[in-house]
The first five atom37 places (N, CA, C, CB, O) and aatype in JSON, in Angstrom:
{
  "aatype": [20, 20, 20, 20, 20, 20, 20, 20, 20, 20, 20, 20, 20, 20, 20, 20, 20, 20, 20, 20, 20, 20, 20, 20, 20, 20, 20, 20, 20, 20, 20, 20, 20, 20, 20, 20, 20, 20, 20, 20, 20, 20, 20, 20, 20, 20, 20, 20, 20, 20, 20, 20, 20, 20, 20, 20, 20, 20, 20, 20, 20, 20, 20, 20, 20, 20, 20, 20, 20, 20, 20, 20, 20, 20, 20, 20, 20, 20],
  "atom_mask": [
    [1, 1, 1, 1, 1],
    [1, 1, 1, 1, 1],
    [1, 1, 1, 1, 1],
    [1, 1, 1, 1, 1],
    [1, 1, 1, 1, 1],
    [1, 1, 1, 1, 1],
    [1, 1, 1, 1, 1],
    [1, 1, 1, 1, 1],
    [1, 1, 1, 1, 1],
    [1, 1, 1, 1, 1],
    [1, 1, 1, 1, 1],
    [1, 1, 1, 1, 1],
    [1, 1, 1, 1, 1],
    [1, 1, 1, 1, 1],
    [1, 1, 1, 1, 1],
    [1, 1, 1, 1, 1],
    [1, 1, 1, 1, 1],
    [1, 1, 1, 1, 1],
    [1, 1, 1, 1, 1],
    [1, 1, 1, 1, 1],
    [1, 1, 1, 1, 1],
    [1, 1, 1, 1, 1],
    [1, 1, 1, 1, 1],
    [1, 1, 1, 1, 1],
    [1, 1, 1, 1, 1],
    [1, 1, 1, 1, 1],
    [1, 1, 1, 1, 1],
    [1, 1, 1, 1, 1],
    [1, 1, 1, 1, 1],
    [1, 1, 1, 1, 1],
    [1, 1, 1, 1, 1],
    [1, 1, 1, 1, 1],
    [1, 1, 1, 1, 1],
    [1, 1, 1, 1, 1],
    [1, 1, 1, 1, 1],
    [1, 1, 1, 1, 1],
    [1, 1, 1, 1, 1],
    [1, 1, 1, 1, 1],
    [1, 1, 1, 1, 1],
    [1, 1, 1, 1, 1],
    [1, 1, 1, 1, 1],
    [1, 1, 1, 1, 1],
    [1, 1, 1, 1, 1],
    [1, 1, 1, 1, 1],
    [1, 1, 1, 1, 1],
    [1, 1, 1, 1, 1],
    [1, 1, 1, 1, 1],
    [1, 1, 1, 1, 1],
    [1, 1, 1, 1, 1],
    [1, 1, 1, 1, 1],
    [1, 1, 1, 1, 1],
    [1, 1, 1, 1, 1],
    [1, 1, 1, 1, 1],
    [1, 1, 1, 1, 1],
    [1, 1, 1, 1, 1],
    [1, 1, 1, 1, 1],
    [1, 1, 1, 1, 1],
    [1, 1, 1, 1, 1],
    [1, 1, 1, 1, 1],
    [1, 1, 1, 1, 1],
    [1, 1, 1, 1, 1],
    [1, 1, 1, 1, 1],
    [1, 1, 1, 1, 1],
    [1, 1, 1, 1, 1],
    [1, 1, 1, 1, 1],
    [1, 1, 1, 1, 1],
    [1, 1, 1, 1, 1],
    [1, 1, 1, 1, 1],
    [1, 1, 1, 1, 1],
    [1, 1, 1, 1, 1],
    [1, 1, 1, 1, 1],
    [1, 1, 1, 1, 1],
    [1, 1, 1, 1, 1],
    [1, 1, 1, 1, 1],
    [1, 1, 1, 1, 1],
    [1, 1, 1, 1, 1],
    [1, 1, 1, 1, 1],
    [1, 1, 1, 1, 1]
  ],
  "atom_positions": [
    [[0.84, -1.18, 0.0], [0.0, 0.0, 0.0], [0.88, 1.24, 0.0], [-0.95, 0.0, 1.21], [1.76, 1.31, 0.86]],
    [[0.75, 2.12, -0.77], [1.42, 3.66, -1.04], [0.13, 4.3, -0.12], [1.58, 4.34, -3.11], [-1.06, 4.0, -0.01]],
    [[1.37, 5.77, 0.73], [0.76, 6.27, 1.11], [0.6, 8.01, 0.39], [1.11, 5.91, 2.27], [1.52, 8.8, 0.6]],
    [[-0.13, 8.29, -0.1], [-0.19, 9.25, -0.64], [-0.64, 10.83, 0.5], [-1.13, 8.76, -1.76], [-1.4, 10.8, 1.46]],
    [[0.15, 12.09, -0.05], [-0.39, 12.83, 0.56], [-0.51, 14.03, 0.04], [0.02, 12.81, 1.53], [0.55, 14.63, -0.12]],
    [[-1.84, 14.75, -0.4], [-2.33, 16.24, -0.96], [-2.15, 17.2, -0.14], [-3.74, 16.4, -1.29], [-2.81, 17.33, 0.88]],
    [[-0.97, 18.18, -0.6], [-0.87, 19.09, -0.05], [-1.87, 20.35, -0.25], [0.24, 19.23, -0.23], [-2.46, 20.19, -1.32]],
    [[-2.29, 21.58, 0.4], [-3.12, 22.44, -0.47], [-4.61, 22.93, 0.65], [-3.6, 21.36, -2.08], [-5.37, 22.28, 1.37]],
    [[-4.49, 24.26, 0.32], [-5.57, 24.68, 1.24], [-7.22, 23.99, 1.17], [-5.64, 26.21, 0.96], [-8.07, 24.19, 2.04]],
    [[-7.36, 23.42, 0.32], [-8.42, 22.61, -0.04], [-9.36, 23.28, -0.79], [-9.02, 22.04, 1.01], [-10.46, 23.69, -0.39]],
    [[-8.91, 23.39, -1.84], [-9.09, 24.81, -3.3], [-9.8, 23.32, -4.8], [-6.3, 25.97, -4.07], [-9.46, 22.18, -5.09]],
    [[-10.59, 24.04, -5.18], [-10.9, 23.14, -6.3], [-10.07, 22.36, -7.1], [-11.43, 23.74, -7.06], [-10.69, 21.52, -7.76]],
    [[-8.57, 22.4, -7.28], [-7.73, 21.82, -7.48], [-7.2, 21.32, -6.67], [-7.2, 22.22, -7.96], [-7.11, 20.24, -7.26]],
    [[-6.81, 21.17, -5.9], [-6.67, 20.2, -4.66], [-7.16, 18.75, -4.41], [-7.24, 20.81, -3.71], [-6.66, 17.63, -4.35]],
    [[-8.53, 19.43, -4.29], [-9.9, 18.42, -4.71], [-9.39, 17.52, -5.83], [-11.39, 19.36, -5.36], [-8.84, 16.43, -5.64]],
    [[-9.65, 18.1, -7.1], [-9.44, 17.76, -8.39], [-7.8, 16.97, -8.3], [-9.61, 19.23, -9.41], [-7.45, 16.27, -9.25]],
    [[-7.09, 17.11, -7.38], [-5.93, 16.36, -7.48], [-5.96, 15.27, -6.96], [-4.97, 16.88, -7.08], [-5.44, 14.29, -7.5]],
    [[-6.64, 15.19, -5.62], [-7.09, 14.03, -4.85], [-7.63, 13.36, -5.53], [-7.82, 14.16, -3.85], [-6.94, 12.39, -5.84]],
    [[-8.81, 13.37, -6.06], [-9.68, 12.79, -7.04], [-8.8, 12.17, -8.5], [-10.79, 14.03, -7.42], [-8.98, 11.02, -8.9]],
    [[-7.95, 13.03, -9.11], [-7.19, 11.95, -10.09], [-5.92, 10.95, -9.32], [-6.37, 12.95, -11.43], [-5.41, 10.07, -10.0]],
    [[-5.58, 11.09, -8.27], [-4.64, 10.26, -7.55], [-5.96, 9.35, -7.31], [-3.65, 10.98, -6.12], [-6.0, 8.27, -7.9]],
    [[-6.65, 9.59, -6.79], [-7.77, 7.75, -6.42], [-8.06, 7.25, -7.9], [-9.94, 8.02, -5.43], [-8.18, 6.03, -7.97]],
    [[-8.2, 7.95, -9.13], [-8.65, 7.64, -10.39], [-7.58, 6.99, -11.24], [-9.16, 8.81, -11.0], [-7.82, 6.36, -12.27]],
    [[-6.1, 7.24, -10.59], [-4.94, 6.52, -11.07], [-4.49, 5.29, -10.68], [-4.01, 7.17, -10.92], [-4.14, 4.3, -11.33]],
    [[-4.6, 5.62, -8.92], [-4.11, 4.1, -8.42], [-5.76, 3.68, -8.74], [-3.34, 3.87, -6.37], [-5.94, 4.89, -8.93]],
    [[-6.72, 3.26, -8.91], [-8.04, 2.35, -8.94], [-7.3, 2.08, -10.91], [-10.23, 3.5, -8.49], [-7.49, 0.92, -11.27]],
    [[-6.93, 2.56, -11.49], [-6.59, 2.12, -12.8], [-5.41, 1.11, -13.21], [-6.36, 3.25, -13.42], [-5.17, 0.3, -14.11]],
    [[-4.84, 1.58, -12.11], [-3.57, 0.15, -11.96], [-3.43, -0.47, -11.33], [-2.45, 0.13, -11.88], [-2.48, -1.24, -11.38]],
    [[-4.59, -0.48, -10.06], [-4.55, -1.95, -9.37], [-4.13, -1.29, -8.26], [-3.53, -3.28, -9.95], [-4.24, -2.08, -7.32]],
    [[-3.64, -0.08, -7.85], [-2.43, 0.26, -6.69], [-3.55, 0.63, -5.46], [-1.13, 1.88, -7.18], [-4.59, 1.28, -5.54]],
    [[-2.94, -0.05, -4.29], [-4.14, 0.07, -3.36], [-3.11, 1.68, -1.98], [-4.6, -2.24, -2.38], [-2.03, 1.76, -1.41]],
    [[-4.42, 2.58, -2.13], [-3.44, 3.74, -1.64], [-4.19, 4.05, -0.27], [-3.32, 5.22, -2.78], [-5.35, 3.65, -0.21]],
    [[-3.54, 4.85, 1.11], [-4.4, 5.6, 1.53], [-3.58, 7.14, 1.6], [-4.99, 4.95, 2.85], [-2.44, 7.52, 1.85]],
    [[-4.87, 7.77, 1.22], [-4.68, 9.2, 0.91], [-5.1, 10.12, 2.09], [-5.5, 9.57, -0.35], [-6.04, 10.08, 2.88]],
    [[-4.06, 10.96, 1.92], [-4.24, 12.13, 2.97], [-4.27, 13.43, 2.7], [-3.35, 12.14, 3.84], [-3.54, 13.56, 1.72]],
    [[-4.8, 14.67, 3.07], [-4.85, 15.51, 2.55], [-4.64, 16.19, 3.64], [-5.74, 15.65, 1.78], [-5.14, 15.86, 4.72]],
    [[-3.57, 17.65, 3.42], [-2.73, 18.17, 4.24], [-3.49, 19.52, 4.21], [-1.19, 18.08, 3.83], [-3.65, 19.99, 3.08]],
    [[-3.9, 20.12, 5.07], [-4.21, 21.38, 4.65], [-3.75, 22.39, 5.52], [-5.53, 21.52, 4.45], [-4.1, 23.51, 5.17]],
    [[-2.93, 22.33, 6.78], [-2.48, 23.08, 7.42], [-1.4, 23.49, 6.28], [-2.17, 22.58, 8.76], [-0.91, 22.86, 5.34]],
    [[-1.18, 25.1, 6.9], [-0.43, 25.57, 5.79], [1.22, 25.62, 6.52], [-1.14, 27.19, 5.19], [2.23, 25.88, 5.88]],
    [[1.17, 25.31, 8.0], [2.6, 25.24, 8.54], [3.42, 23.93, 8.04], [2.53, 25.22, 10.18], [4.61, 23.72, 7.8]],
    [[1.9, 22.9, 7.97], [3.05, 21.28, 7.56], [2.85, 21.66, 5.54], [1.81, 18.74, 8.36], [3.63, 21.32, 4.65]],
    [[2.25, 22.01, 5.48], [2.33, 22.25, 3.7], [3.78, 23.02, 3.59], [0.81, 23.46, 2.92], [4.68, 22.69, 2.81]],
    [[3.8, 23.76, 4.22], [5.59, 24.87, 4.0], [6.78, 23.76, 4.63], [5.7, 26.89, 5.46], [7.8, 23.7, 3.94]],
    [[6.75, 22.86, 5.91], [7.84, 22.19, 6.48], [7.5, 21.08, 5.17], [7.78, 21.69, 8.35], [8.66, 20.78, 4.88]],
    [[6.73, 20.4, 4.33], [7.25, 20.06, 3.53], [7.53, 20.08, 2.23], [7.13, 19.59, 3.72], [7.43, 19.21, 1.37]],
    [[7.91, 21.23, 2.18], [8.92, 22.05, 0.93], [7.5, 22.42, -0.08], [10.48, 20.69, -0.13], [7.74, 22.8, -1.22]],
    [[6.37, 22.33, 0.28], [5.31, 23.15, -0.83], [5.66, 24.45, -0.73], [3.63, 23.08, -0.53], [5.78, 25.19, 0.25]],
    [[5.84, 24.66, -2.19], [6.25, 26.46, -2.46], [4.94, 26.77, -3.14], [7.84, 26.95, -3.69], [4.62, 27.95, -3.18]],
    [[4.1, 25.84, -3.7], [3.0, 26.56, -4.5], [1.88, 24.9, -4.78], [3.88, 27.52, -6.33], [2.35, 23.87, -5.25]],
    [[0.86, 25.01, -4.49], [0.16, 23.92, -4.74], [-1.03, 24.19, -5.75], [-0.28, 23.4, -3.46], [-1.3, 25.28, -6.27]],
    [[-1.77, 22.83, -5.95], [-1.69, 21.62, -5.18], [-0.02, 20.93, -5.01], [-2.74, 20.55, -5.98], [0.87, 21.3, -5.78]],
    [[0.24, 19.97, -3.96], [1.66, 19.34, -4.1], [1.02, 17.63, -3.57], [3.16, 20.29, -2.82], [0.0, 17.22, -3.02]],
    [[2.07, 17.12, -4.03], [1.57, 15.22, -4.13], [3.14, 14.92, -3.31], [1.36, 14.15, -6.45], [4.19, 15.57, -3.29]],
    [[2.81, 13.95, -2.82], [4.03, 13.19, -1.9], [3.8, 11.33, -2.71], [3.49, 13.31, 0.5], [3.04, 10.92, -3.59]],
    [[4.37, 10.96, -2.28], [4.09, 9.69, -2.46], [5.34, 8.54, -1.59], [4.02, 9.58, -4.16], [6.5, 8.4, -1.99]],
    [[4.86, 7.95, -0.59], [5.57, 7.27, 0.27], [6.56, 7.93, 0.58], [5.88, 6.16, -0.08], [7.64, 7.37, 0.39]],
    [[6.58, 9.27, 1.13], [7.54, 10.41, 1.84], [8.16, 11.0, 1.07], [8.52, 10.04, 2.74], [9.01, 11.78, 1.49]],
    [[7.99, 10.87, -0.03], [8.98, 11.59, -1.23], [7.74, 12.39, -2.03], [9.98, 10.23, -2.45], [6.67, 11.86, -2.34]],
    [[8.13, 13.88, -2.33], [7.36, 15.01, -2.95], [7.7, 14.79, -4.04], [7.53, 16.4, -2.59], [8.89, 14.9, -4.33]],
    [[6.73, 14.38, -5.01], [6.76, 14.7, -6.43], [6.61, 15.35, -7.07], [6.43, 14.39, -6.93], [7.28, 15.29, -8.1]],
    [[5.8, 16.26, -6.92], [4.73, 17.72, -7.45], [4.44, 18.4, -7.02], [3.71, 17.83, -7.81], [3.66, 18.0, -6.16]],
    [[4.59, 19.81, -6.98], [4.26, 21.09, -6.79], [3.68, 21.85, -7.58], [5.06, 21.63, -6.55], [4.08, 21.58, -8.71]],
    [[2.78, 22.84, -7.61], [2.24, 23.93, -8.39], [0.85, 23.2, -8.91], [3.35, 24.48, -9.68], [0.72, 22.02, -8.58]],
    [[0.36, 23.48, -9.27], [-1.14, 22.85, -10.84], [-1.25, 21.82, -10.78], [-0.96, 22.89, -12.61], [-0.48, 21.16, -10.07]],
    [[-2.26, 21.23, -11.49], [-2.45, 20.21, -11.45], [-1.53, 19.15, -12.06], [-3.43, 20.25, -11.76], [-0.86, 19.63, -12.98]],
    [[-1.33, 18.05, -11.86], [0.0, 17.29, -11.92], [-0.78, 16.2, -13.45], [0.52, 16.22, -9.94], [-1.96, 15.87, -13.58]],
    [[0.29, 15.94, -14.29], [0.02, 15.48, -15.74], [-0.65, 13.95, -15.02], [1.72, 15.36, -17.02], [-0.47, 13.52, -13.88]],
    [[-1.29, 13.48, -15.88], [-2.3, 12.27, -15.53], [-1.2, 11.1, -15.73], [-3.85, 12.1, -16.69], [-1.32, 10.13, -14.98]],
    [[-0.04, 11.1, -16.76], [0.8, 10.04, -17.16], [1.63, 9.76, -15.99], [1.61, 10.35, -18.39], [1.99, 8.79, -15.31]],
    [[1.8, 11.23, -16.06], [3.25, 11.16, -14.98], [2.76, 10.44, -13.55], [3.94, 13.01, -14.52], [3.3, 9.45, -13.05]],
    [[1.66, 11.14, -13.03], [0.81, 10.53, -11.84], [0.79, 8.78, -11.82], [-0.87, 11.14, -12.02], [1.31, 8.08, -10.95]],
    [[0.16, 8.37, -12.83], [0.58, 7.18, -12.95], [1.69, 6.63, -13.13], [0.12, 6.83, -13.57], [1.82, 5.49, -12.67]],
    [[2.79, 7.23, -13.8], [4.38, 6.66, -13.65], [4.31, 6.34, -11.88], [5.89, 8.14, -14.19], [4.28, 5.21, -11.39]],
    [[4.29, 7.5, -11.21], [4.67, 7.87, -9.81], [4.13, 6.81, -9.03], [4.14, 9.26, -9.32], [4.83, 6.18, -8.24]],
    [[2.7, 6.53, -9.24], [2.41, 5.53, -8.34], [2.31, 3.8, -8.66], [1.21, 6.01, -7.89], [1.67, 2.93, -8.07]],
    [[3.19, 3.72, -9.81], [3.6, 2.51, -10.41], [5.0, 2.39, -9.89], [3.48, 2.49, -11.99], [5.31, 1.22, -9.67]],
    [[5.74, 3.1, -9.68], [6.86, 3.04, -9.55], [7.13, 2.02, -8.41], [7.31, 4.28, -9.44], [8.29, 1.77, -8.07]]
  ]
}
């Protein structure tokens, strides 16, 4: 199980990011639990400069916009 985590004040993209991370791992089989960060002190201690931002098993992948649908799936195939 990957643990995923949405960084982000909880802004329509945010949302919309959470929602394609469950729409990626349910497409490859990957069984996740997701968290969504919205304090903005642990969003800054972990290195979000601009969101939405994606973690994936303690490691930050993405920052800023919404994150490419391929790449998302690379990330949680990996």
């Amino acid at each position: 199980m990957k643990t995923v985590k949405v960084y982000g004040p909880g802004c329509k993209r945010c949302e919309a990011t959470a929602t394609m991370v469950k729409d990626a791992a349910a497409k490859l089989g990957v069984e996740i639990e997701i968290e969504k960060v919205t304090d903005p002190r642990s969003i800054a201690m972990a290195g979000v400069l601009s969101t939405p931002g994606v973690a994936i098993d303690g490691r930050l992948v993405h920052t800023g916009g919404m994150p490419d649908a391929a790449k998302l799936e690379g990330w949680l195939a990996a």
